[in-house]
PDB file as gemmi writes it, atoms N, CA and C in Angstrom:
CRYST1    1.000    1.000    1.000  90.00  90.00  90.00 P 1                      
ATOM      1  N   UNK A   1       0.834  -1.175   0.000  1.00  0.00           N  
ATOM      2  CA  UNK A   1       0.000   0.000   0.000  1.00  0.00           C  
ATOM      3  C   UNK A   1       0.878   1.237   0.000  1.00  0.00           C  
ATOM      4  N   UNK A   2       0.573   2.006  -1.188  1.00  0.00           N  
ATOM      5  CA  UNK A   2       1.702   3.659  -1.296  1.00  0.00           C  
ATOM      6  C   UNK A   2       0.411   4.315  -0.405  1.00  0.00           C  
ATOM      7  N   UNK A   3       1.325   5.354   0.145  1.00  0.00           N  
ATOM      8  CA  UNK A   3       0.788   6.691   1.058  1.00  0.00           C  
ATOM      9  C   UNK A   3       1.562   7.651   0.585  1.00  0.00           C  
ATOM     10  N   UNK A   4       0.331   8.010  -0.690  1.00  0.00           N  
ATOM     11  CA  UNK A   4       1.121   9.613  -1.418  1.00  0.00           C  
ATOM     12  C   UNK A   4       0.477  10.424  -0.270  1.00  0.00           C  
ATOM     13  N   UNK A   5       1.656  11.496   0.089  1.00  0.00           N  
ATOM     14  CA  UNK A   5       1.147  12.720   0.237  1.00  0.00           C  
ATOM     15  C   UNK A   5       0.564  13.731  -0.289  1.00  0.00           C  
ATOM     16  N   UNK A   6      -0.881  14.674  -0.031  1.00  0.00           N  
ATOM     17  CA  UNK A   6      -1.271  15.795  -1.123  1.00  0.00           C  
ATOM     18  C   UNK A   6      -0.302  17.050  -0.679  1.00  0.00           C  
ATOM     19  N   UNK A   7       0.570  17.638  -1.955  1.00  0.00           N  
ATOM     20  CA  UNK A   7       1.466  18.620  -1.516  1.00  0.00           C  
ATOM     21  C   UNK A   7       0.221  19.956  -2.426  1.00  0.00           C  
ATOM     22  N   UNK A   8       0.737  20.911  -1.779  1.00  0.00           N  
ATOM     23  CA  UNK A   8       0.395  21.875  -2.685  1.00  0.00           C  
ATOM     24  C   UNK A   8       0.547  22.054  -4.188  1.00  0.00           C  
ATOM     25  N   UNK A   9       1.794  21.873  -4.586  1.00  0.00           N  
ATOM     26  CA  UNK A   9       2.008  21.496  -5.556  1.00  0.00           C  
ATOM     27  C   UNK A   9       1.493  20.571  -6.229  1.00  0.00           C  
ATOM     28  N   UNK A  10       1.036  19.174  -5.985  1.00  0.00           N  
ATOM     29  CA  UNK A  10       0.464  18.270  -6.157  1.00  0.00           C  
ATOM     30  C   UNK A  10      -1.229  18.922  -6.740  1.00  0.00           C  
ATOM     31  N   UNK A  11      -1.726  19.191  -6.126  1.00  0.00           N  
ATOM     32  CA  UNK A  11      -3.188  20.245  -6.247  1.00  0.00           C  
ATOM     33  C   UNK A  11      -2.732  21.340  -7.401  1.00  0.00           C  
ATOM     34  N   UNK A  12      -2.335  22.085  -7.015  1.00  0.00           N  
ATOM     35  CA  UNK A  12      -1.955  23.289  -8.582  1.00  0.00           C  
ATOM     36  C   UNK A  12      -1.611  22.051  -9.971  1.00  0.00           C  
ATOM     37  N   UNK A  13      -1.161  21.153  -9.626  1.00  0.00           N  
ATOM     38  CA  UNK A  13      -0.930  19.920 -11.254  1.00  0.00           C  
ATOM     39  C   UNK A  13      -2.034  19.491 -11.276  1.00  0.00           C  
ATOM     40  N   UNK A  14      -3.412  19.104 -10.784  1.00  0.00           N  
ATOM     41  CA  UNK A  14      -4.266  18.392 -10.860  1.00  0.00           C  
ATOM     42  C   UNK A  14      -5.696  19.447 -11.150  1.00  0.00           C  
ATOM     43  N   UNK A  15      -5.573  20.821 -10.468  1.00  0.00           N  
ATOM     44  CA  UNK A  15      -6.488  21.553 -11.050  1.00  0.00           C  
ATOM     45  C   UNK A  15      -6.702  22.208 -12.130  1.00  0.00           C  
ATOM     46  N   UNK A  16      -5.612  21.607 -13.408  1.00  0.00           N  
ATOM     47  CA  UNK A  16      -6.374  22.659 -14.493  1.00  0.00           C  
ATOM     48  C   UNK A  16      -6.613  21.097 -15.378  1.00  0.00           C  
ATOM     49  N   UNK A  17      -6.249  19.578 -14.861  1.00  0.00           N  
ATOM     50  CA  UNK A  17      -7.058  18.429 -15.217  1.00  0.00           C  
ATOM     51  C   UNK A  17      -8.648  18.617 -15.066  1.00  0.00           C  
ATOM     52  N   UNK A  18      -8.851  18.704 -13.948  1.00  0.00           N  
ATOM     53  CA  UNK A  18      -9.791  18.396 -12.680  1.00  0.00           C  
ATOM     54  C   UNK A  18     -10.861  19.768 -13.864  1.00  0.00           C  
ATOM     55  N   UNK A  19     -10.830  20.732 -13.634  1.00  0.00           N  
ATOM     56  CA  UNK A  19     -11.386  21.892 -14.899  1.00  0.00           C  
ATOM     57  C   UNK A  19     -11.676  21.872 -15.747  1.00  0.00           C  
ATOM     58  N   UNK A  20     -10.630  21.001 -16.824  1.00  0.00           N  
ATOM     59  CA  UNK A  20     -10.659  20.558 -18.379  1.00  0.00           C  
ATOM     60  C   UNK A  20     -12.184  19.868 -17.959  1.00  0.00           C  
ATOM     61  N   UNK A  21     -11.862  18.855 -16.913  1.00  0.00           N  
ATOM     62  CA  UNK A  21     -13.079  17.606 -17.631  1.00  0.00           C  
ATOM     63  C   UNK A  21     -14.508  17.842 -17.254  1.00  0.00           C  
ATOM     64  N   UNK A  22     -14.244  18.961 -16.095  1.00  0.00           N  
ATOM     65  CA  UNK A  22     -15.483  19.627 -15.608  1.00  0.00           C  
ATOM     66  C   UNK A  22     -15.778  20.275 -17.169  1.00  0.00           C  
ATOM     67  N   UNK A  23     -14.975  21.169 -17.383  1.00  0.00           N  
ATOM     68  CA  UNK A  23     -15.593  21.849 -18.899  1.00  0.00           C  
ATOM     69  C   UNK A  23     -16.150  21.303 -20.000  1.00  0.00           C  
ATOM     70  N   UNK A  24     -15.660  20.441 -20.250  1.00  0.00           N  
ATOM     71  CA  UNK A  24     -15.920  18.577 -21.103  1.00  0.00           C  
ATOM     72  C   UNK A  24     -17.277  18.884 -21.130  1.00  0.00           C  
ATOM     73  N   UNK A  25     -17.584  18.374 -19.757  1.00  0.00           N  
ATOM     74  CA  UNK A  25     -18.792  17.454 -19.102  1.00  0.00           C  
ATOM     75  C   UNK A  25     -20.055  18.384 -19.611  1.00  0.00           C  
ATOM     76  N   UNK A  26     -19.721  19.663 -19.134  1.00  0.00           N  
ATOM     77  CA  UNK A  26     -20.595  20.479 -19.439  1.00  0.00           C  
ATOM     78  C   UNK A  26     -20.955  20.971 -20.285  1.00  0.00           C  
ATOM     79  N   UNK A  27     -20.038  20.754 -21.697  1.00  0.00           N  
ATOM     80  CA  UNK A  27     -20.611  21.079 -22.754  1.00  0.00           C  
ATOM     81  C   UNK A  27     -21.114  19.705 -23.230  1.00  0.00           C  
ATOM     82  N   UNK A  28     -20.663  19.087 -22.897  1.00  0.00           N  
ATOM     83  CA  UNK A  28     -21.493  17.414 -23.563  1.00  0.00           C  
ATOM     84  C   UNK A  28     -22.668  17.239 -23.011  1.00  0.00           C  
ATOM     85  N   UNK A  29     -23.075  17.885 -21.418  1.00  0.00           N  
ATOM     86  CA  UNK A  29     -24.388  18.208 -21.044  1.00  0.00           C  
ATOM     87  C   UNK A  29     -25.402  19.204 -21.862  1.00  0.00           C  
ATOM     88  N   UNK A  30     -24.519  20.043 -21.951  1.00  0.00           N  
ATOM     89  CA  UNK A  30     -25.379  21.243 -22.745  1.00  0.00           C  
ATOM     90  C   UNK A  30     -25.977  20.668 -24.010  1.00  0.00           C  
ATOM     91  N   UNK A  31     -24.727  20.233 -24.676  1.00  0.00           N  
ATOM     92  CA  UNK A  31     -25.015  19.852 -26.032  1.00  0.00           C  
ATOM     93  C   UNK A  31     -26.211  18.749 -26.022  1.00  0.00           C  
ATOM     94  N   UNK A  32     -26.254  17.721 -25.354  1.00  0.00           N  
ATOM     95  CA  UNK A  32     -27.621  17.144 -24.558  1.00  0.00           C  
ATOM     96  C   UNK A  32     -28.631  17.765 -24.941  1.00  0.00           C  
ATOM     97  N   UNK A  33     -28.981  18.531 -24.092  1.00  0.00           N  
ATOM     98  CA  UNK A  33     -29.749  19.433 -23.741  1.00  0.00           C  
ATOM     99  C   UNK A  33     -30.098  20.139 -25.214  1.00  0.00           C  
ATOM    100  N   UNK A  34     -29.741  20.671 -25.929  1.00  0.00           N  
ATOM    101  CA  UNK A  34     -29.543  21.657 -26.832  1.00  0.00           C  
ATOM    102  C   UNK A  34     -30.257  20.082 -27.951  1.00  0.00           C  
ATOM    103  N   UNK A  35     -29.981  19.286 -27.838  1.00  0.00           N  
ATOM    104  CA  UNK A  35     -30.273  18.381 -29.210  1.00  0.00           C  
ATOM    105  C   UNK A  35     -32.044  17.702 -28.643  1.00  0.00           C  
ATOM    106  N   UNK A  36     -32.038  17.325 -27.431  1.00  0.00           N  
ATOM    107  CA  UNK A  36     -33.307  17.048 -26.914  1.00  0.00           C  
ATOM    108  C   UNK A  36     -34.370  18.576 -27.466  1.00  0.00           C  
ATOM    109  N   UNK A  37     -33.951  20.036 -27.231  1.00  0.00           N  
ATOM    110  CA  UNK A  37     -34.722  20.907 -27.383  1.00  0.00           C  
ATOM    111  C   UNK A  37     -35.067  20.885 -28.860  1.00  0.00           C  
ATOM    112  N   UNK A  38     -34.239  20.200 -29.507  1.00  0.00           N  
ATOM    113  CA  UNK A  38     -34.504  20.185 -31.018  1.00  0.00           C  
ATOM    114  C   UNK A  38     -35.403  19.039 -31.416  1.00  0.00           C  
ATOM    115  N   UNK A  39     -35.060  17.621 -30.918  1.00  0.00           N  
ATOM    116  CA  UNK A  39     -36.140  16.867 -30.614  1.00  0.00           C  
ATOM    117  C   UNK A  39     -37.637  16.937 -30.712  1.00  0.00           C  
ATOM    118  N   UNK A  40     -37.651  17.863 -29.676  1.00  0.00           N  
ATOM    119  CA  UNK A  40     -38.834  18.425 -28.476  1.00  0.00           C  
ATOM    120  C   UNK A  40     -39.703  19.744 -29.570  1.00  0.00           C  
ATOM    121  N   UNK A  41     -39.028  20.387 -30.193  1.00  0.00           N  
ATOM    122  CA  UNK A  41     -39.586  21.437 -31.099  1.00  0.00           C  
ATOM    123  C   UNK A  41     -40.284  20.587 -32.614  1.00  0.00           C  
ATOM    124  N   UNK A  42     -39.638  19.383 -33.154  1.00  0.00           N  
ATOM    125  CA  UNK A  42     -40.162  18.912 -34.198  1.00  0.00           C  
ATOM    126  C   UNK A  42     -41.191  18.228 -33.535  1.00  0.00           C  
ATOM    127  N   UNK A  43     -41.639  17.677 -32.194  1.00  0.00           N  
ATOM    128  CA  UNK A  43     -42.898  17.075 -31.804  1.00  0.00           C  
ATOM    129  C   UNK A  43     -43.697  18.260 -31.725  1.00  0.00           C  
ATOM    130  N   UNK A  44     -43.408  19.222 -31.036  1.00  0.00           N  
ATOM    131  CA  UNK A  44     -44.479  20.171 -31.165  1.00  0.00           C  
ATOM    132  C   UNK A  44     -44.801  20.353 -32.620  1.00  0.00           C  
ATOM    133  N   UNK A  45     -44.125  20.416 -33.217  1.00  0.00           N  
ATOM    134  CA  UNK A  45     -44.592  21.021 -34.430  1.00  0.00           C  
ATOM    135  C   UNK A  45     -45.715  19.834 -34.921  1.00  0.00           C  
ATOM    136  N   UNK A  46     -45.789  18.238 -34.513  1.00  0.00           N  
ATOM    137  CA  UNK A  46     -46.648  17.426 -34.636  1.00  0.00           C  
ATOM    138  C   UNK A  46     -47.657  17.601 -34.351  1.00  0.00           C  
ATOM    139  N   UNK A  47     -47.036  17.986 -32.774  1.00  0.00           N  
ATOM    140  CA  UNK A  47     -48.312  18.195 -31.565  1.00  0.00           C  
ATOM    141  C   UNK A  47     -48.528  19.434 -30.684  1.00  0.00           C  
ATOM    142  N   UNK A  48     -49.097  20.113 -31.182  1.00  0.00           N  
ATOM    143  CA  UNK A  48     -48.821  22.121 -30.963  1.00  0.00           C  
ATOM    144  C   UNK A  48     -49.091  21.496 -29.150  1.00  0.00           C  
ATOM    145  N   UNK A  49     -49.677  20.735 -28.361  1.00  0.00           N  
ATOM    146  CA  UNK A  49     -49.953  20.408 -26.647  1.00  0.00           C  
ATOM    147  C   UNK A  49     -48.704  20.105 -26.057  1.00  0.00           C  
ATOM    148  N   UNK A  50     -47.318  20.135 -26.674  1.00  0.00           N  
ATOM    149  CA  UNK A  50     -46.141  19.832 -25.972  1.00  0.00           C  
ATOM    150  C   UNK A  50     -45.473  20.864 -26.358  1.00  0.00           C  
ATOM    151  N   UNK A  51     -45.935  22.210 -26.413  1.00  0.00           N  
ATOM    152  CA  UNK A  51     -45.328  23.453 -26.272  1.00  0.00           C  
ATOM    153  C   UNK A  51     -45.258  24.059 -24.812  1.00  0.00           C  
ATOM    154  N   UNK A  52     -46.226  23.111 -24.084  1.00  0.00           N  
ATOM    155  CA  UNK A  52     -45.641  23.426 -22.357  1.00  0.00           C  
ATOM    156  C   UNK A  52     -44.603  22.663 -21.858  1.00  0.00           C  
ATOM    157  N   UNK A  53     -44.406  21.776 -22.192  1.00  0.00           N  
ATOM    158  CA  UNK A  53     -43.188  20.922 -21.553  1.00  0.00           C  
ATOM    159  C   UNK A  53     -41.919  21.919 -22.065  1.00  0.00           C  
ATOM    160  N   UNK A  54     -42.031  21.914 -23.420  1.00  0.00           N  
ATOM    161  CA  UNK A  54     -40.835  22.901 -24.031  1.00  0.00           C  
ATOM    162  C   UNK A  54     -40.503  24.480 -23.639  1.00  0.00           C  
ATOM    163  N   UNK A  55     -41.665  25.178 -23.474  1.00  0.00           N  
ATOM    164  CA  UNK A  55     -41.033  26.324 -22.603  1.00  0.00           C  
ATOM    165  C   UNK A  55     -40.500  25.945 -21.070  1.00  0.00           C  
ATOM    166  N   UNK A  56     -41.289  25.200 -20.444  1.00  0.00           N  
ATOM    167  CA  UNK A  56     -40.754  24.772 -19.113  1.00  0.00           C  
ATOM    168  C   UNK A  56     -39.031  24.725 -19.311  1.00  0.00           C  
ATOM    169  N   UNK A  57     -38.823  23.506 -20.200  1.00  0.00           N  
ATOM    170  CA  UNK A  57     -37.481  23.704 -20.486  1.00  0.00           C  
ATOM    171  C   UNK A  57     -36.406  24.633 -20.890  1.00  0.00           C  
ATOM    172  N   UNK A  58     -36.505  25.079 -21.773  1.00  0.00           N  
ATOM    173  CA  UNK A  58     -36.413  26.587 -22.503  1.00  0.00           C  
ATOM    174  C   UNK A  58     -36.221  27.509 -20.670  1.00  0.00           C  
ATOM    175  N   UNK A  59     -36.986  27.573 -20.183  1.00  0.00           N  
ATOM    176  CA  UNK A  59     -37.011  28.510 -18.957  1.00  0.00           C  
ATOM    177  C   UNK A  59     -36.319  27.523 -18.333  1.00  0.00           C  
ATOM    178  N   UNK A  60     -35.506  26.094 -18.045  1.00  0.00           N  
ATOM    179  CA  UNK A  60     -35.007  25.849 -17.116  1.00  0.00           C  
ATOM    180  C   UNK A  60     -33.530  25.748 -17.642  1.00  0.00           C  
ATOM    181  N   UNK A  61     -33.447  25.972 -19.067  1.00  0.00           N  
ATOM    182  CA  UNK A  61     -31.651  26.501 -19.300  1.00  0.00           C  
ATOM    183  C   UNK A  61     -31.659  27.805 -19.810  1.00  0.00           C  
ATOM    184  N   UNK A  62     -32.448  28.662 -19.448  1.00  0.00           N  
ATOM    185  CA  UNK A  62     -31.731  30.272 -19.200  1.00  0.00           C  
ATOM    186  C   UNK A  62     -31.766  30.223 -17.986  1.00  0.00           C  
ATOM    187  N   UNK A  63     -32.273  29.551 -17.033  1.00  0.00           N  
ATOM    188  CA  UNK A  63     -31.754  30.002 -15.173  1.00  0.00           C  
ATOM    189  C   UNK A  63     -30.703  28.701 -15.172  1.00  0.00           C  
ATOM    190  N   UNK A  64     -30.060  27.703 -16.284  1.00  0.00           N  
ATOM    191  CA  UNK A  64     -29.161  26.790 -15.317  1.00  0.00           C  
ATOM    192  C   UNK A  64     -27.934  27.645 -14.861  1.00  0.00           C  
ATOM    193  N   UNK A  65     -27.125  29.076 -16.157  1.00  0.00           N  
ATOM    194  CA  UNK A  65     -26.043  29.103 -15.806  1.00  0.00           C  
ATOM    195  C   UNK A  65     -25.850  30.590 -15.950  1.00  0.00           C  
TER     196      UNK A  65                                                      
END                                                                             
């Protein structure tokens, strides 16, 4: 069993990893998000009654960030 120590140094090398993949994540979320709303707009256009689910949404990624 190793027992690394966390040095300071150690932390300043690992936080602009640790950032990258946070940043990743979040655009691969967004982008999610962003392709479901596109989804979600050609059903309405099927079904004009799922234009409430879609603003709901719409209003819940202009308050995510």
């Amino acid at each position: 069993m190793s027992t690394d120590t966390v040095t300071a140094s150690n932390l300043q090398d690992l936080a602009p990893q640790r950032n990258k993949r946070r940043k990743t994540r979040r655009r691969v979320a967004k982008g999610l998000a962003y392709v479901s709303l596109a989804i979600t707009a050609v059903l309405v256009l099927s079904e004009p009654w799922l234009l409430l689910p879609l603003v709901m949404f719409v209003a819940a990624l202009s308050l995510w960030d």
